[in-house]
N, C-alpha and C positions, 0 to 999 in steps of 0.2 A: 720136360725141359723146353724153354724158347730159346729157337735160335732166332735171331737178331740180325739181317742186314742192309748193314746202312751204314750211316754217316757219321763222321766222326769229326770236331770239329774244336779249335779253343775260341770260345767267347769273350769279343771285346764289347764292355757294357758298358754305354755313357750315359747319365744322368744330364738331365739339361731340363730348367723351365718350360721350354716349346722348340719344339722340332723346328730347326733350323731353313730358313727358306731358300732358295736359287738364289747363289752370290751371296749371301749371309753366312759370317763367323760367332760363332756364339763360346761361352769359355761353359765347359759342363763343371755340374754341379760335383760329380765322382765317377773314378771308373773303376772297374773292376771285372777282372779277368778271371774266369770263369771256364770249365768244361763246360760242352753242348755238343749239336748235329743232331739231327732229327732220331737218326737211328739210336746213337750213344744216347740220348735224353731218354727217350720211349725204353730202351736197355734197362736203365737206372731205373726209372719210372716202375716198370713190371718187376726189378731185383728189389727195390725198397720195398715192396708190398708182399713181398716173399716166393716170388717164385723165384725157381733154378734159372738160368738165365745164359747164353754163349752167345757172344759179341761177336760177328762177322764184317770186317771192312779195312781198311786204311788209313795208315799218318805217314807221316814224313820222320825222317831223319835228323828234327830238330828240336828246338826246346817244347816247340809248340809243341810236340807231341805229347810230351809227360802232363800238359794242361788237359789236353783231349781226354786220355787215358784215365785219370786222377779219381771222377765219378765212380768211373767202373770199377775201380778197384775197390775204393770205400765201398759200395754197395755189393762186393761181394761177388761180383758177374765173373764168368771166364771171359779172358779175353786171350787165350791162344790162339786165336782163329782172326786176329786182327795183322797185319803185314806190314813192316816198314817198306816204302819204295822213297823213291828219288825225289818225288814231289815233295812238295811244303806242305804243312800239315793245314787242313782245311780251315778257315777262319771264316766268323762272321761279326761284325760289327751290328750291334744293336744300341739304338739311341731310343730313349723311353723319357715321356715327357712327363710334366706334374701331374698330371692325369692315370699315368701309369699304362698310357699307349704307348706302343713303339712303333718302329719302322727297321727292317732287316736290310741288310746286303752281308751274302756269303759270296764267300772264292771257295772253290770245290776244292781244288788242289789234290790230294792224294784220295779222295774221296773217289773221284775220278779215274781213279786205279785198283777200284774192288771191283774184285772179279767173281763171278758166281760157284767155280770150282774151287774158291778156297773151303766151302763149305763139302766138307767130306759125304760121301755116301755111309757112314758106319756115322755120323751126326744124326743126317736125316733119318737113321732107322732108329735111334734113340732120342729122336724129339719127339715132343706132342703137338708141339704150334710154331709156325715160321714166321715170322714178325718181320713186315717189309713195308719200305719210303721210298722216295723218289729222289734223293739226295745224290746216288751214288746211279749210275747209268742204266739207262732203261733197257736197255740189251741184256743185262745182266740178271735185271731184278724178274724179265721175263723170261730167262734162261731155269733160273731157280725154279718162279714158279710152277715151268712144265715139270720138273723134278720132282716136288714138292704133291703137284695133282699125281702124278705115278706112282709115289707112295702114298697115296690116300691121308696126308699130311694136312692137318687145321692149316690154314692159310690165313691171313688178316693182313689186307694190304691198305697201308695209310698213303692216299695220291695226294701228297703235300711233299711239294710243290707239285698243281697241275700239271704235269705234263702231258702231252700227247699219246699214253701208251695205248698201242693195238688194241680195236673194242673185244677182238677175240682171247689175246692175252687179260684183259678185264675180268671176262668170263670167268678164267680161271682158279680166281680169286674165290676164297670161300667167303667172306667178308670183306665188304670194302665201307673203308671210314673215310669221309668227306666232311669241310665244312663248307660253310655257305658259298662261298669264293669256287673252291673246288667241285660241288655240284652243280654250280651255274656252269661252269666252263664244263664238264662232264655231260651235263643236259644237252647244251646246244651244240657237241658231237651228235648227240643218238638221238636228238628232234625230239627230247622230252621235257616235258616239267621236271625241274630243280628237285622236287623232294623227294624224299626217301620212297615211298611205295609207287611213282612214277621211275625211278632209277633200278628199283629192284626188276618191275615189269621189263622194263627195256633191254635189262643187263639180264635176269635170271639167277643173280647171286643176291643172298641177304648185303643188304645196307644199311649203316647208320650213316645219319645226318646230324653234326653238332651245330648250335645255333649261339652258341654266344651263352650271353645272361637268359637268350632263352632255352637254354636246356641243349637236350639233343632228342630224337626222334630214329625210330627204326622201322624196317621193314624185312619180312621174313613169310616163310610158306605159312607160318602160322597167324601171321597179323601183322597190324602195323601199332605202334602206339608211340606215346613222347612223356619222355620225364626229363620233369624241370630242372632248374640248375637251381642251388643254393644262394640266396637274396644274400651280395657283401659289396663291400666298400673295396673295391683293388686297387695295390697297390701296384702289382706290377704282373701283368699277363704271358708276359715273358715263359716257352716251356708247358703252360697250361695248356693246351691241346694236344702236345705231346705226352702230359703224366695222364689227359684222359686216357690216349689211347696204349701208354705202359699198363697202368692200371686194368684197363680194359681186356688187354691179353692176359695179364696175370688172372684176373677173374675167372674169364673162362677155366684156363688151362687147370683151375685146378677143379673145372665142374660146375660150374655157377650158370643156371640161367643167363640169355643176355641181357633180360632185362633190368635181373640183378646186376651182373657185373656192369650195365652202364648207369645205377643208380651210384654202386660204388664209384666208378670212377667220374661220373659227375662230383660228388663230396670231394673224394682227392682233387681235381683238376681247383675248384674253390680253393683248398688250402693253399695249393700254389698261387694263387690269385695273389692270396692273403701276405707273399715272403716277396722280398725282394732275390731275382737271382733266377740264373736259366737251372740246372741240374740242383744247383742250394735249395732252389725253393721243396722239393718236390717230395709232399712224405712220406713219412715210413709205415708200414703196414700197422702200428697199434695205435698213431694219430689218426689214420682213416676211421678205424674200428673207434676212436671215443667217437669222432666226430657221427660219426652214424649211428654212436649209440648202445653200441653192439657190447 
């Protein structure tokens, strides 16, 4: 089983021709409101592709919340371990232009309100992997983790959004997933080169590095290598580095090489490419399996 703690969030999604400039109003093409939050997405991500899957985090006490929630449920996850408080449920606004770029601005809101003891001690002795983002407080998600190393528990920490967290809490990480953005800002803490087997060196934990349409790239006591990404036309990137790294937990957890499970979740992150939609896009374990072939 993966527990899951993060972010939970309802996605406001506007279409528009080109990203709107300073002091410019533009009228969008469509919106549509949608579940997300890093954590909630990577949730879905890792339950579509079939693992067992427990939601750990926070919404609010309003409509938004049944948006947040909505993923989770269709894709089967537990979400007992998520908490109503007082806050509003966390939102992000995403604008994606004809290109099928975007640009984010989230409000944490209740997200801001998960706390790391909602995750029981009788969870952590029946998990196999702890699946953690930076969405929801980093005190938190470093509280976990020492929990987590105590129990000799899979770890897989996605530092998206960079933040700041202690190089020594880092450490503790059994995996850590990065993409370009987030190992530049990660590098230039610990005075190394950006990639993957300069970040392992430094940190002493396995890393992966995603690179976009170029693939992603790892590093490990056993080597380093890089597998490409899937050559497509995207329509909307939206969630794609989230279902890599759903996908990516799910892989493991059920035994896959890593560098299997990042070939698989390379192909899934593509599909998602391929949909319009943050949690819509993201597929389900026997679309992977055609797309790879299997």
């Amino acid at each position: 089983m993966i527990v899951c703690f993060g972010s939970l969030n309802a996605d406001l999604i506007f279409r528009l021709p080109e990203i709107p400039r300073s002091g410019q109003t533009l009228l969008a093409d469509d919106l549509a409101v949608q579940a997300g939050g890093k954590g909630a997405n990577q949730a879905v991500a890792a339950s579509r592709d079939g693992a067992t899957v427990a939601m750990v985090g926070a919404v609010g006490g309003d409509a938004l919340a049944e948006v947040a929630l909505s993923g989770l449920r269709e894709a089967g996850a537990d979400i007992a371990g998520v908490r109503t408080v007082t806050a509003a449920t966390g939102c992000a606004s995403i604008w994606i232009d004809a290109a099928g770029r975007n640009r984010i601005v989230v409000a944490l809101g209740a997200n801001a309100h998960a706390r790391a003891d909602q995750v029981a001690e009788a969870d952590l002795a029946r998990a196999t992997s702890l699946l953690l983002q930076m969405e929801v407080p980093a005190a938190e998600t470093a509280a976990l983790l020492r929990r987590a190393r105590a129990s000799h528990l899979r770890t897989i920490l996605n530092l998206a959004p960079a933040l700041p967290l202690d190089i020594e809490t880092l450490r503790l990480a059994g995996l850590l997933v990065v993409n370009e953005d987030e190992a530049e800002a990660t590098a230039a803490r610990l005075g190394c080169a950006p990639d993957a087997a300069s970040l392992r060196a430094a940190l002493g934990i396995d890393v992966v590095r995603t690179l976009g349409e170029a693939g992603s790239e790892a590093a490990t006591a056993d080597g380093a290598w890089h597998v490409p990404a899937r050559a497509i036309d995207p329509v909307d990137t939206t969630a794609a580095g989230d279902c890599f790294v759903g996908v990516l937990a799910a892989a493991l957890d059920r035994g896959a090489p890593l560098r299997a499970a990042m070939e698989r979740a390379s192909v899934a992150a593509a599909l998602a490419c391929g949909r319009r939609g943050s949690q819509a896009s993201l597929p389900w374990h026997a679309e992977t399996d055609r797309a790879l072939g299997a």
